[in-house]
N, C-alpha and C positions, 0 to 999 in steps of 0.2 A: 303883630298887632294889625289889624285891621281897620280900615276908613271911619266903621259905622258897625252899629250891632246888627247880625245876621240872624235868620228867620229858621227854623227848624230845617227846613225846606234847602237852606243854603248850606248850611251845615255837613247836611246828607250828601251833598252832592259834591262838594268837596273830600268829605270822608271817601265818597267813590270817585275820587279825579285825585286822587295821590294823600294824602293826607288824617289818611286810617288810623292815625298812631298819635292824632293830635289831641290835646284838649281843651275843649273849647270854654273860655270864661268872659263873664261880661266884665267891662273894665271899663275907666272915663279915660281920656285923650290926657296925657301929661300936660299936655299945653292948656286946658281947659277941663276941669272938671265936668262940668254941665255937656259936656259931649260925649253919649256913652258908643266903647267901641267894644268888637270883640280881640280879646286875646289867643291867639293858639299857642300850648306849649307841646311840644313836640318832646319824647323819646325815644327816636328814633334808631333801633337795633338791626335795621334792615338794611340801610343805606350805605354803599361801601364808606363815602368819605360823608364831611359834615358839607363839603361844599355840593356834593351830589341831595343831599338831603334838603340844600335851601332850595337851590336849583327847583325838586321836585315839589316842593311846597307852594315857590310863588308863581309856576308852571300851575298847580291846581287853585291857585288863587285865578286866575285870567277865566277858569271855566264860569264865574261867577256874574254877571253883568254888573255893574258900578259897585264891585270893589277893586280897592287896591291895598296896600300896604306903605301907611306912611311912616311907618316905624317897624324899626327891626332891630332886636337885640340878641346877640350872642356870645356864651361863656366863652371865655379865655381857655384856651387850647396850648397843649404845648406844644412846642416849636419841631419836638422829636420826640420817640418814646421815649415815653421812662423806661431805664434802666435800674433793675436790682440789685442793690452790691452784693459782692462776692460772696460767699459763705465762709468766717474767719474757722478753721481747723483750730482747737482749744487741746493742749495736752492734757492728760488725767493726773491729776498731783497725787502721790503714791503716800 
């Protein structure tokens, strides 16, 4: 989430300073409805890890002159892969 709502203009420029794969919606401030900001959601399939991907997001946020990011939320991740269980071998009943 972003400060404040962003201008076509700021948008683009962000799309080209890391942030190609975001989507940009208008949203009001949790804290305050009456204060509209913008939201980016991100799915990002490029970025080796998720903390390379914040990384590069609030990297192209700085290219933007008075925003920032006063909120930030992210999905619960698990701690290790998942693992598939086994495949159980079943005899053929004759």
């Amino acid at each position: 989430m972003l400060n404040r709502e962003i201008t076509d203009s700021e948008s683009q420029t962000l799309k080209q300073s890391g942030c190609s794969q975001a989507a940009f919606t208008t949203d009001s401030l949790p804290t305050d409805a009456s204060v509209p900001v913008t939201r980016l959601d991100f799915d990002d399939t490029v970025s080796p890890t998720l903390a390379a991907a914040i990384e590069a997001a609030l990297e192209a946020v700085k290219t933007v002159p008075d925003i920032t990011v006063p909120g930030l939320t992210v999905p619960a991740q698990p701690a290790e892969p998942v693992q598939q269980p086994e495949p159980v071998a079943v005899a053929a009943a004759d």
